[in-house]
N, C-alpha and C positions, 0 to 999 in steps of 0.2 A: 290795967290791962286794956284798956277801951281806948286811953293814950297811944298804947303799943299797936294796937288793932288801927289806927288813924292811920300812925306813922305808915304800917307794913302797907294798907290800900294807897296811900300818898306813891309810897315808892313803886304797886305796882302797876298803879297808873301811870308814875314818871318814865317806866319801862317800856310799859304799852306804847306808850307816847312815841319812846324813843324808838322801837322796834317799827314802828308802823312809818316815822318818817327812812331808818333806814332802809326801811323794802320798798318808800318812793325812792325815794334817792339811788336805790340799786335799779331797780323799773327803770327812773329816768337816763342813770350809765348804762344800763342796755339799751334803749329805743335811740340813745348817743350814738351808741355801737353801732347800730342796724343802719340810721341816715349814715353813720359815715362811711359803711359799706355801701349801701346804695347810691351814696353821693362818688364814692370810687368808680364804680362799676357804671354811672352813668357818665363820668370821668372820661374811663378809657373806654364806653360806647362811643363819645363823640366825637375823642381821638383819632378813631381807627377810621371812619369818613375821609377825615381832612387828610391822612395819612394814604388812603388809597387813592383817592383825587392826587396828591402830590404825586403818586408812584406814578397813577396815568398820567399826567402831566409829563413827567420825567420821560418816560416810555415815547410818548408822543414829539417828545422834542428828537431824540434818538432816532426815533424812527423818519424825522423829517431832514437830518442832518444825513442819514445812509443814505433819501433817496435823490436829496442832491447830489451825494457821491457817486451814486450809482449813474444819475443822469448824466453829471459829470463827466466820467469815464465814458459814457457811452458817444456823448459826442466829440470827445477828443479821439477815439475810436474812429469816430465817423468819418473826422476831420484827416486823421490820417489815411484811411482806407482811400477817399478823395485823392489827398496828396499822390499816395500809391498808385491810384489809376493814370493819374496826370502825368506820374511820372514816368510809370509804363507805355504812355503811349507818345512823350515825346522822346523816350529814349528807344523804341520800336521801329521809326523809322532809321536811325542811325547805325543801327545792328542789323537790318534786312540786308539781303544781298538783293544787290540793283538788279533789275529785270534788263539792262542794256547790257548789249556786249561793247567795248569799248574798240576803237579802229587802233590797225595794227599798220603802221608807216613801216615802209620797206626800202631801200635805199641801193641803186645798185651800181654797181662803180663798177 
């Protein structure tokens, strides 16, 4: 009986044992779990920076490419309004009516 009393403490020490590293081992796959959510999450923190830098970036190119366009336009606008006037005023004297009266030759036989 003192044999069998050995064996049974042997094994439920071998138990203990084994119970005790399983609940490290389970401890250490959760605290696995947590860094590798944490390490996620610090992941897509550092992401979302370089990700809204790239937007303004983007944004900022867009918005320096309209306002050439817009300068653009505005001085080929300009350029034409010029033409326009230039044009008006050397086609203004060719449409006025002359301020002379022209001489009337009379012929008499």
């Amino acid at each position: 009986m003192k044999n069998k009393n050995v064996k049974l403490s042997e094994t439920i020490r071998k138990l203990e044992e084994s119970l005790e590293q399983a609940k490290k081992q389970s401890d250490s796959e959760t605290q696995l779990q947590e860094n590798f959510k944490l390490l996620s999450i610090t992941t897509a923190t550092q992401r979302e920076p370089r990700e809204t830098l790239q937007s303004l970036s983007d944004s900022m190119k867009r918005l320096t490419v309209a306002e050439q366009v817009t300068a653009s336009t505005q001085q080929r606008a300009l350029q034409e309004s010029d033409k326009s006037e230039q044009l008006q005023l050397e086609l203004t004297p060719q449409h006025q009516p002359t301020a002379r009266t022209g001489t009337v030759l009379t012929t008499s036989s």
